[in-house]
N, C-alpha and C positions, 0 to 999 in steps of 0.2 A: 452258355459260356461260363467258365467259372473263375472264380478269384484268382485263381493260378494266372490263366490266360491274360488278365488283364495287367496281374502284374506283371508278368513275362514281357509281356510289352507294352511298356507307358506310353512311349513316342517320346522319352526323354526322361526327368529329373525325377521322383516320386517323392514326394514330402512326406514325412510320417507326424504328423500330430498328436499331441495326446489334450487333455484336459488341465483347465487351470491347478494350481494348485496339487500337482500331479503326486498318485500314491505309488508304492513299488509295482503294481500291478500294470500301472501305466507304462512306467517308464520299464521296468523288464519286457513286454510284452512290444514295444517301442523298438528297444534295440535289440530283440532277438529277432527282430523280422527287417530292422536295417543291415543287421551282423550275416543274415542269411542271403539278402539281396545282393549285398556285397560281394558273397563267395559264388554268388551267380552271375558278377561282371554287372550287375546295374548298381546305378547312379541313384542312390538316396541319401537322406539326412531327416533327422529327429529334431522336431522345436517344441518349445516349451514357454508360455507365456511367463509362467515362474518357476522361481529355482528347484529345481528337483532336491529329494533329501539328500543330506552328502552321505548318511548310512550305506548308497548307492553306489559309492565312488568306485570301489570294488570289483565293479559292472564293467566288460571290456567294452567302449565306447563309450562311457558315459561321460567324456573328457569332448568328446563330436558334439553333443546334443546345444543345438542353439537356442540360446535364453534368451527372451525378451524383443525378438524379433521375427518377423513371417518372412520363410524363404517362397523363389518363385518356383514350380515345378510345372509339369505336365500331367500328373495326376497327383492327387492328395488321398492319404489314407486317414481316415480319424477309427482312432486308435482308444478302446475304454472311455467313450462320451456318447451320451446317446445325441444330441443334437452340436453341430459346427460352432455355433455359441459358447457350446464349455469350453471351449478354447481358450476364448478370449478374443482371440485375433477374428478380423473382417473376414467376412466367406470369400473364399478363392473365386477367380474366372474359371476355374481346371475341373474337371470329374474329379468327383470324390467316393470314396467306397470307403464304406464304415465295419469294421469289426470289434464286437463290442455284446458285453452280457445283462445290459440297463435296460427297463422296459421301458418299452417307447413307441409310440405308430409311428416315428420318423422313419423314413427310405432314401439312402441317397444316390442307389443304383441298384437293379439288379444282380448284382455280385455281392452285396452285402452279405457280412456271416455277423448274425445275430442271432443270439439264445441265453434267453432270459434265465433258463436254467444253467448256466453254467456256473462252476461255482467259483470262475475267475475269467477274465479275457486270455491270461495265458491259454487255460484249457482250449480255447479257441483258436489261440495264436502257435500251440502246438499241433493242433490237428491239421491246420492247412500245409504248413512247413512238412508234416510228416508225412500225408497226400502226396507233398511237390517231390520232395527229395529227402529220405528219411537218415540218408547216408548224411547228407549235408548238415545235417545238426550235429555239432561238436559239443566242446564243454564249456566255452564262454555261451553259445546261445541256451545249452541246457542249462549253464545259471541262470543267466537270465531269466527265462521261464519258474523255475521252481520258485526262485525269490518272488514272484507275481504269485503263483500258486499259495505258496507259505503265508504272506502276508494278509492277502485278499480270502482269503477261507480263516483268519485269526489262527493261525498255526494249526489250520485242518480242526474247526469246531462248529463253523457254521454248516449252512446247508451242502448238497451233494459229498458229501466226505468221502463215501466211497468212489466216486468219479474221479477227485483230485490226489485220492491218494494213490490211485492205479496214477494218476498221469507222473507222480512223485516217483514211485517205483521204477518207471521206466527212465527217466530221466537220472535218477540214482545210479540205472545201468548205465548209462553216457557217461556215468564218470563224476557226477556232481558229491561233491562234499556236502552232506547235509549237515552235520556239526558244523561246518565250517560258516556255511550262507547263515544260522542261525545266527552264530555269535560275531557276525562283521552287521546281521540287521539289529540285532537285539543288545547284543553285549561292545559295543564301539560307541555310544554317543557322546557327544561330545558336552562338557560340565555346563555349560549354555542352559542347553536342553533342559539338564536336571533341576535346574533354578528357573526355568521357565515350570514345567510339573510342577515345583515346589509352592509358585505364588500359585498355579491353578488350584490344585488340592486345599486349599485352604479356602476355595470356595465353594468346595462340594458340600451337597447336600442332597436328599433323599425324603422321598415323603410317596407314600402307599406305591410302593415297588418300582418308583422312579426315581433314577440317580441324576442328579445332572451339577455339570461342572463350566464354568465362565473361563475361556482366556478374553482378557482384555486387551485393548491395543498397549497401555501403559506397560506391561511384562512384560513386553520386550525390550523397551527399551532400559527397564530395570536391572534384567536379566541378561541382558546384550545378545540372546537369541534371536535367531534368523526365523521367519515365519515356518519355514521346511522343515524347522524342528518340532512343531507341532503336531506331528506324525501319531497316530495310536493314541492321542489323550484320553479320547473318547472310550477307550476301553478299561480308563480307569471308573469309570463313571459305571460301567456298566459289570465290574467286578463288584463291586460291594456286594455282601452276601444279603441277599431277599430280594436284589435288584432285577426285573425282567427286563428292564428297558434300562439304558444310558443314555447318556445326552450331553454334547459338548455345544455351547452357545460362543462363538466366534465375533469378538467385535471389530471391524474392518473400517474404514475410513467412508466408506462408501456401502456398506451392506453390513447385516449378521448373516453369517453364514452356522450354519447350525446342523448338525450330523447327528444321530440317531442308530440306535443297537440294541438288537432285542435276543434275546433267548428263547430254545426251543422252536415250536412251532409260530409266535406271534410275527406277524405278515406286518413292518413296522413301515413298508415303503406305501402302505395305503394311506397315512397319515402323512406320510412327506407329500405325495401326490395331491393333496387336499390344498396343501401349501403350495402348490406349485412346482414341485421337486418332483425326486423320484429315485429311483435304487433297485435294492433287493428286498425279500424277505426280512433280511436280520442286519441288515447294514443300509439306510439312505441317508439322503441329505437334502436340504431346501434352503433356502435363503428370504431374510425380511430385512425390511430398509431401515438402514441408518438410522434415520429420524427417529423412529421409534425408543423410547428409552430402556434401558435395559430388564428395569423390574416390569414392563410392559410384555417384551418380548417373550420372556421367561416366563409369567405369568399366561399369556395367552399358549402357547406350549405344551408346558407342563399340565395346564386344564382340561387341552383337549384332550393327551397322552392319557389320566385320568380316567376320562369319558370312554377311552378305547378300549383300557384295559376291562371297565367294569360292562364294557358291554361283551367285551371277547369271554370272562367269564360267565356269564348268564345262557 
């Protein structure tokens, strides 16, 4: 039986979940497969432990997605998280089926579509939809999708490029505005934002081809930015020229959460994994505790990253 089937019929409401702190990949991939249920006559809805970026706002239904709260359904999809946890929210009583491109031995059905190679969960989120009904993809769900594509491959640099950019191509054919999705994700943010970058950037630093940059909880409220706008910081870190690796250390009232970007070939998700995280290739993430002070976290970090690279070169 396959994913179609089971979404075809829930026995009722289908909840689409994505992950805390959710990226465009999430939330596109989110609502292109609530936007298609929809035009199928079934009964879903998108939640979101936290605010989605508003870069997103753009997105037809991104106006539906429930924040801050767990609806009930009869089946739950999770949606770019490899385990129910990245959520946030409590595990449902309902069947869950996950599709998702995070390496993980979690399983939450039989129906799960998971591949670690993919170079976005859209890729995945358009393959089943073009399976089910290929007519049915219009050009709100074909944004949707490419803004997950664009985003989650770094504007097509990380790995599979050839794969997303065929799924880019076709979706161009639907009708999608690629100028346009660029500059509503890239060229719209709001002066927030900029002054939140502004205090990060002044913390950046680099030392043997690791860049790594601090948001602190203080910047925001300095900078009157929303947490959502934190989006891509990480890619400044990992722009400097001679940098292989980047690094954004995240301080949260309850956790660091800390995100990771590598270049080329270096496999930077084995070193999240080490921590307890996990990811891609050239984009993870992991999280350490609060308690921990900052020149600690950073310090234990940055050593190991270190130890990786000089072992990846030998």
């Amino acid at each position: 039986m396959s994913i179609r089937s089971i979404l075809e019929n829930p026995g009722g409401r289908i909840v689409i979940a994505v992950h805390e702190k959710p990226d465009p990949d999430a939330i596109g991939s989110a609502l292109a497969l609530h936007l298609f249920l929809k035009k199928k006559g079934l009964d879903s809805t998108v939640v979101s432990r936290d605010e989605p970026p508003d870069t997103l706002t753009f997105l037809r239904g991104f106006d539906e997605i429930v924040v801050g709260a767990m609806e009930r359904g009869e089946l739950y999809v999770l949606v770019d998280a490899a385990e129910w946890e990245r959520t946030g929210f409590p595990h449902p009583d309902g069947p869950v089926v996950k599709i998702d491109h995070h390496i993980s031995p979690r399983r939450y059905s039989p129906h799960d579509v998971v591949d670690q190679n993919a170079p976005a969960t859209a890729h995945l989120m358009l393959k089943i939809l073009r399976e089910w009904d290929e007519e049915a993809i219009d050009i709100p769900i074909a944004e949707a999708l490419y803004t997950g594509l664009l985003t989650d491959t770094g504007s097509f640099t990380y790995s599979a490029i050839d794969v997303a950019m065929m799924d880019a191509l076709y979706l161009l054919s639907k009708g999608v505005d690629g100028k346009k999705i660029a500059e509503k994700v890239f060229r719209e943010s709001p002066l927030e934002r900029f002054k939140l970058i502004g205090l990060a950037l002044q913390t950046l630093k680099m030392e043997e081809r690791i860049a790594w940059i601090i948001v602190r909880k203080e910047f925001y409220e300095i900078s009157g930015a929303k947490r959502s706008h934190n989006y891509g910081i990480v890619d400044y870190a990992l722009s400097v020229r001679g940098a292989l690796v980047g690094v954004k250390f995240e301080e949260y009232d309850d956790v660091w959460r800390i995100s990771l970007r590598s270049k080329g070939n270096l496999d930077i998700s084995t070193v999240a994994r080490e921590f307890g995280g996990g990811g891609h290739r050239n984009a993870a993430a992991f999280r350490m505790p609060a308690t921990m002070e900052e020149k600690e976290v950073v310090k234990r970090v940055i050593s190991r990253l270190k130890e990786y690279l000089r072992d990846e070169a030998e």
